[in-house]
N, C-alpha and C positions, 0 to 999 in steps of 0.2 A: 504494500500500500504506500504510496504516494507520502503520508502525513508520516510514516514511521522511519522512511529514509530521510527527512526530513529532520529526527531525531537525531540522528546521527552523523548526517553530511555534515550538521552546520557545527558540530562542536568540534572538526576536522581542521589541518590545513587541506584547502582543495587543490584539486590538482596535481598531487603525486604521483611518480612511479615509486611502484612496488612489485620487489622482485622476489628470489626465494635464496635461503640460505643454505650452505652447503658444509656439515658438520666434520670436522679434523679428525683424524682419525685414532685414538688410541683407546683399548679396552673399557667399558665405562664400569665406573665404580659401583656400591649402592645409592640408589636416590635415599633422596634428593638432594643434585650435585647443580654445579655450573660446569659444562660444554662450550668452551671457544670455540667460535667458529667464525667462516669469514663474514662480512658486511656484504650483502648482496642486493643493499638496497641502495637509489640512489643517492649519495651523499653531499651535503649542502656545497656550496664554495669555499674554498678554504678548507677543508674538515677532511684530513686525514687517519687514513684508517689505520691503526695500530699507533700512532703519537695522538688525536683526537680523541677517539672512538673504537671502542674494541666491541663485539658481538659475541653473541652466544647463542645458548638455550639455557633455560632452566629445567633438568629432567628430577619430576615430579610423578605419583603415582596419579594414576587419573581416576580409582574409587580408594580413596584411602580406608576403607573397612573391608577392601579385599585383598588379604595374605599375597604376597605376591602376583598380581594383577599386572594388568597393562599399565605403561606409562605414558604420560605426555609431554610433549615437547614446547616450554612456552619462549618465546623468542623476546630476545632483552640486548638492549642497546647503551652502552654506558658510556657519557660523553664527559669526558674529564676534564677536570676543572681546569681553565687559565694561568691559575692565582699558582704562586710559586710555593704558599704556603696556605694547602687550602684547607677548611675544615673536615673535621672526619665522618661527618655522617650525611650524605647524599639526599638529594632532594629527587625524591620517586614519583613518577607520574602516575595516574590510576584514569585509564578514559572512561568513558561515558557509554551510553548506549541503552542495553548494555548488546555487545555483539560490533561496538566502535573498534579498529583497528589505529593502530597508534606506532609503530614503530617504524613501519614504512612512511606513515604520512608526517608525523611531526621529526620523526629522524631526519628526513629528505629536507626538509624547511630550516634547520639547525644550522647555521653558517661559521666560520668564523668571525666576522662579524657582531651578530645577532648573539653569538654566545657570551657574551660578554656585556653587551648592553640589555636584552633580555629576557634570557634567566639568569639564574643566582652564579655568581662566576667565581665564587671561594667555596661552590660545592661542585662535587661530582652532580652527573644530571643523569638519570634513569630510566627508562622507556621499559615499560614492560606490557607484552603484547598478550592480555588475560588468554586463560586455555578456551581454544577453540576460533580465535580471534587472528586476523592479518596475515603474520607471516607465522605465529604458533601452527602446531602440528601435533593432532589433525585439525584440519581446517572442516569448522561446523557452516560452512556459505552454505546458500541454499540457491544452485545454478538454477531450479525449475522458478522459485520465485521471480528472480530475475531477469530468465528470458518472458514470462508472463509481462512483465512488465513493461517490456521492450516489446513486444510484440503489440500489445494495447495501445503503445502510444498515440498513435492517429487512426484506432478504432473508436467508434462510436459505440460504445457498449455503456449498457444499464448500468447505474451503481451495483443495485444488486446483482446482477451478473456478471462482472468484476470481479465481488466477494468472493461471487462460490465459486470463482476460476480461481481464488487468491490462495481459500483453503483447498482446494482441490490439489496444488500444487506444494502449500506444506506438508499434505500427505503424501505426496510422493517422496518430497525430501526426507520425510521421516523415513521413511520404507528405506530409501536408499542409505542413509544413515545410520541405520541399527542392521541393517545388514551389514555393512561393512564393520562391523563389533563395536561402534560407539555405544557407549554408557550415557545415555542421556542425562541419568539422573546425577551425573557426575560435575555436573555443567552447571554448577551455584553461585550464588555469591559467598556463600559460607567456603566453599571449598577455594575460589580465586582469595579469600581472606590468609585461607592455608597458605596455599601458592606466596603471598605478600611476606610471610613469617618466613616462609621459606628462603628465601627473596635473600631475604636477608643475614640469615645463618649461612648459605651458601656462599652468600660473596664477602662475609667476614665482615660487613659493618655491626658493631656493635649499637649503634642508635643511626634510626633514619627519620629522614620529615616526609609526610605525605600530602602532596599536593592533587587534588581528585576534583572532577568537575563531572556535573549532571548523574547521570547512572551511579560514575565510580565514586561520590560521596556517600552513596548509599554499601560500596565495597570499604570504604575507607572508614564508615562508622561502624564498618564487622568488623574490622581488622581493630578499634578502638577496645570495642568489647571482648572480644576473642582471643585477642594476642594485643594487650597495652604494653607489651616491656618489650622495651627499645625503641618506643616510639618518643621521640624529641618532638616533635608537633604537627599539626594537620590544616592543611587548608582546604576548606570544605567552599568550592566554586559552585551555585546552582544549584542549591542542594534537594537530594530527591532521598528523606531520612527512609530507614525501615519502618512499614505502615503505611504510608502513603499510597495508595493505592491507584497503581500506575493504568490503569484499565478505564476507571473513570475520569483519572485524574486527568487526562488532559481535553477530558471535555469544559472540563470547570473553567481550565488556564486558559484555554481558545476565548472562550468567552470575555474572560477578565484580560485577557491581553488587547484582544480587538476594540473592549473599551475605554482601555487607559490610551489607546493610540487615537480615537476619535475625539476622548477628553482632551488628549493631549493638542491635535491640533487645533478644538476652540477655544481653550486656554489661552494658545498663541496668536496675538492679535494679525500677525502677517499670515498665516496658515487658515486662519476663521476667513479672512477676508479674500483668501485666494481659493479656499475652497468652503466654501460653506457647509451646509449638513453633509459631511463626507460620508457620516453615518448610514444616512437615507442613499446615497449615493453610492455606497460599497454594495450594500444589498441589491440593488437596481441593477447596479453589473452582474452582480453574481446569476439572478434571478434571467436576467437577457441572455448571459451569456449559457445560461442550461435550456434555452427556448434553440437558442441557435449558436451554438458554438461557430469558435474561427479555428482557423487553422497558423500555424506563425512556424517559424523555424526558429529551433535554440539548441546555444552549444551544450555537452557535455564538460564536466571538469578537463577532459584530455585534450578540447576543442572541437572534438569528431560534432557534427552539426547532426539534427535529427527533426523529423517534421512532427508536430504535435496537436492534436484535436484540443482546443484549450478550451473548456466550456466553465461554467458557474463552480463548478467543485475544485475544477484544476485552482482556478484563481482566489477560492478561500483557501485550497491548502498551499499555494502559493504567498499569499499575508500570511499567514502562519508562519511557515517558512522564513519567510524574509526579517519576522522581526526577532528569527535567533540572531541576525546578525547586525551588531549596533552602527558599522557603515550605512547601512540599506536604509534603516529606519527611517532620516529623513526623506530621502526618497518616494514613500511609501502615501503619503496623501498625492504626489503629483501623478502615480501612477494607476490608483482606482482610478482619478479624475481623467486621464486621458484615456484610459480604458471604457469611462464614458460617453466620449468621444470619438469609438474607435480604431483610436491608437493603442498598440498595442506594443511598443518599441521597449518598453523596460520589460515585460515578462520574454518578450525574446530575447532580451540580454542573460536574463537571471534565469529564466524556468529551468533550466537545464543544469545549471550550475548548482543549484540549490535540489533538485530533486532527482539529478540522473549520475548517482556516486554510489550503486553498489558496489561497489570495491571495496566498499570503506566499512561494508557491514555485514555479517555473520548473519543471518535470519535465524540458524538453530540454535544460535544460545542466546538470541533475544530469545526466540519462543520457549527453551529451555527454564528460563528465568522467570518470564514473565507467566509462564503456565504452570511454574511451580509454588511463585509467591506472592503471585496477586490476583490469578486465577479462580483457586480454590476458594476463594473470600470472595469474588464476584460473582452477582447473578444478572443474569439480561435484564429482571427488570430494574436492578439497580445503572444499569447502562443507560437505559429507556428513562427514564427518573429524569437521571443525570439531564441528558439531553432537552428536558423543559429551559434549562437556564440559558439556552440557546435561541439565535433570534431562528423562528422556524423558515427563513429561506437557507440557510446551511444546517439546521439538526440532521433533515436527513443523512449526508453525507458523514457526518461524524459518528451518529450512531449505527450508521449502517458497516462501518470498519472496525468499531469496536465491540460489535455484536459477532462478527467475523471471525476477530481474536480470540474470542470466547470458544467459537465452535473450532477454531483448528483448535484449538488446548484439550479441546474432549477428545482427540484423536491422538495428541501428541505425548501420554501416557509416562506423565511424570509423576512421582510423589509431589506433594505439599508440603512444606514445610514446616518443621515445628511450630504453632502459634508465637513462644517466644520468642525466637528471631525475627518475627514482625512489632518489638518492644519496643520502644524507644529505647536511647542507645544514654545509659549514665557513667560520665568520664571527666576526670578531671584533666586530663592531659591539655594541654593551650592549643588551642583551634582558633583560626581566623575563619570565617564567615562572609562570604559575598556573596549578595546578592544584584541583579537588576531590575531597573523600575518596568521593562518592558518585557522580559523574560514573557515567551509565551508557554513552556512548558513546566517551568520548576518557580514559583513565584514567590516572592520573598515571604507569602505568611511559611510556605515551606520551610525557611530555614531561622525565622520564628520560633517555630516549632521545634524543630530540630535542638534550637539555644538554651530551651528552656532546662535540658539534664544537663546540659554541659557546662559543669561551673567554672570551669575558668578558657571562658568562648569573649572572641571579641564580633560583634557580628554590624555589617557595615552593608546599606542600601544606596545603589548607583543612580542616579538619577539620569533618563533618556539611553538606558544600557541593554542592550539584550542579555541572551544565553550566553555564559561564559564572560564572566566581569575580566579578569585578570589577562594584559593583552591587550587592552583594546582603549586605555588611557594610561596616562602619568600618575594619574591620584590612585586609582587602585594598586598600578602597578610601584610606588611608593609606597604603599600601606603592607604589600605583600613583601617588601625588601625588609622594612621595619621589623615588623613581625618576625622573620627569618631571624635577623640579625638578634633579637633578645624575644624570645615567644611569654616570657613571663611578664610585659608591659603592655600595655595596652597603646598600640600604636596610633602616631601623630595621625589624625583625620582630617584635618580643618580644610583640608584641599578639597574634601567633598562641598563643602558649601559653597563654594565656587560653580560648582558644577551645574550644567541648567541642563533641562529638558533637549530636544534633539532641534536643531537646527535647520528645521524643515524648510527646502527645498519651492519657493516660489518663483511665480513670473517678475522682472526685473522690469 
């Protein structure tokens, strides 16, 4: 579905190549060990491999409650520090998703440059690509979803007949997947929490920091509760805590993001005045555009161009999309508006970039995850529910994909989870906290939420920010360098009050 790669392109760098790694060859020990191996992905400017950057695996068991069982291979990228005298406990990535790959896409993006301005340059930097994920091994993708995908582009098909081609095709991935001896049930967050401890005992750091965004703050507040010793501190980016129930939850966010962006631009006296009810106005495209769709061409992330039936759904899960990323944001009134219009010139720039990136995403340990811990606790009609808080020319389309998800999870034959691992997560360990004001999937009462067991959290709202705070200005990206530098202070802020709303995009 459209809305869920959405989830995962945009907390990406886009546009990578990702290649595969080819392991050295000497006897391997007992797991859980670290494997050098060479870098097979492609590597920023500047960034060499064996004085930059060295590779691996992480070989880990892949059901740790069975005796000598299969293992997995999880793929880790360690970009070594600048600093002549750097500190000793590494600054580890945790993506998002979940089913995000991360070591082909942010390793490739890594420069020498960049490494040093930012991220943390008096730490080692860690990429680790969760089991089932990028270039780990086995790789849980799900090729039938994908070509479904690609094949629909510029068919004119029903929502719901979409769906049932969407689940029809994760059950074939299931089939092909457990025949080939995957362990679905092996595919957790609890168990990627293992993998994190592991992480760590293998490559000999005695204390590490976790830096985790959207999904992986939900991996990183397992790894709090499960394994607290050696953790020096966490930054929890978009936070998505345990509980939160990712099934309905982002019908809630859809809603509450599309109206902070319509508040937002009549708020703004130049954005009200250049577009008026954009409100009334979003909906009227949407509604036109499922009467009679266009057709438009748009690139994918690698550039490859692809022709696209764009109707009313494309272009709400298109807003969606586009306000994970806080570039776009202003953008984003001038382009319903001309879509009004029948211009169509920004969703051909964007649709493809923002929506055509499965590379970047695993489907079987999304469905893995999400069948196993927020599944079992959802019911359609609580889907159906949900979807009243929605204006009714888009519910269809949201409740109709997540009614979908529902039904591939009854075929995709995971256990559930312990109830307690859905607890909120109680630590005293120092956590920084970002959130964005426009986040449309993880929304700051989320990480509210989240603040309220964690006693000593510092927790910090972006104003005109999407998904993924840290990156994408000076004030957070200063608040995250503080915090690093001494996690037991509650770092300098005041740069946020500087901060306005998004700079929305009018006629001159």
């Amino acid at each position: 579905m459209n809305w869920i790669r959405g989830i995962i392109a945009l907390a990406l760098t886009l546009g990578s190549t990702i290649g595969t790694m080819r392991v050295s060859g000497a006897a391997p020990p007992a797991t859980p060990r670290f494997e050098a191996a060479a870098c097979h992905f492609k590597l920023g400017s500047g960034i060499v491999a064996g004085r930059d950057v060295r590779c691996g695996y992480l070989v880990v068991p892949e059901n740790r409650a069975v005796h000598n069982g299969r293992t997995v291979r999880l793929a880790v990228a360690i970009f070594k520090s600048p600093s002549p005298h750097p500190a000793p406990d590494p600054f580890v990535f945790l993506q998002g998703g979940p089913g995000g790959s991360l070591v082909g896409d942010f390793g490739s993006a890594i420069t020498a440059k960049n490494r040093t301005t930012d991220y943390p340059a008096n730490r080692d930097v860690i990429l680790l690509d969760q089991r089932g994920t990028g270039l780990s091994l086995p790789s849980l993708a799900c090729k039938e979803t994908t070509a479904l995908d690609y094949r629909l582009l510029d068919e004119n098909v029903s929502r719901q007949r979409q769906a049932d081609l969407w689940v029809q095709a994760t059950r074939q991935c299931y089939a092909r997947l457990v025949a080939s001896g995957i362990d679905l049930n092996a595919y957790t967050t609890q168990a990627d929490a293992d993998d994190v401890a592991d992480l760590r005992t293998a490559l000999g750091y005695p204390w590490i920091n976790l830096y985790a965004v959207s999904y992986g703050t939900r991996l990183a507040l397992t790894v709090m509760r499960s394994h607290p010793q050696g953790i020096r501190s966490v930054i929890l980016d978009s936070v998505e805590p345990p509980g939160v129930n990712a099934i309905t939850g982002p019908i809630y966010s859809t809603a509450r993001a599309f109206n902070v962006l319509f508040a937002g631009c009549a708020a703004n006296a130049a954005c009200n005045a250049a577009y008026p009810d954009l409100q009334q106005t979003f909906y009227r495209v949407v509604q036109n555009l499922n009467a009679t769709p266009v057709t438009i061409r748009t690139p994918d992330p690698t550039g490859k161009t692809y022709t696209v039936l764009f109707n009313g759904d494309g272009m709400s899960n298109l807003l969606f999309n586009a306000l994970y990323v806080t570039w776009l944001i202003p953008a984003l009134p001038e382009m319903i508006v001309l879509a009004d219009h029948g211009n169509f010139r920004i969703p051909s720039i964007i649709d493809g970039i923002l929506q055509l990136d499965d590379a970047s995403l695993s489907m079987g340990v999304y469905l893995s995850v999400q069948c196993g811990e927020d599944a079992p606790f959802t019911t359609a009609q609580q889907v159906t529910a949900a979807g009243n808080v929605l204006n009714p020319v888009i519910r269809p389309n949201l409740v109709v994909n997540q009614l979908a998800e529902l039904r591939a999870c009854q075929t995709w034959h995971v256990h559930p989870i312990p109830a307690v691992q859905r607890q909120p997560v109680t630590s005293a360990i120092p956590t920084l906290i970002l959130s964005g004001e426009y986040d449309p999937i993880t929304p700051p009462a989320a990480s509210l939420q989240a603040s309220k067991t964690l006693s000593h959290s510092y927790r910090f709202v972006f104003p005109g920010t999407g998904h993924g705070v840290y990156q994408t200005n000076k004030c957070p990206n200063s608040i995250v360098v503080a915090f690093e530098n001494d996690p037991t202070r509650r770092p300098d802020a005041r740069c946020i009050a500087a901060m306005t709303g998004p700079k929305f995009v009018v006629p001159s």
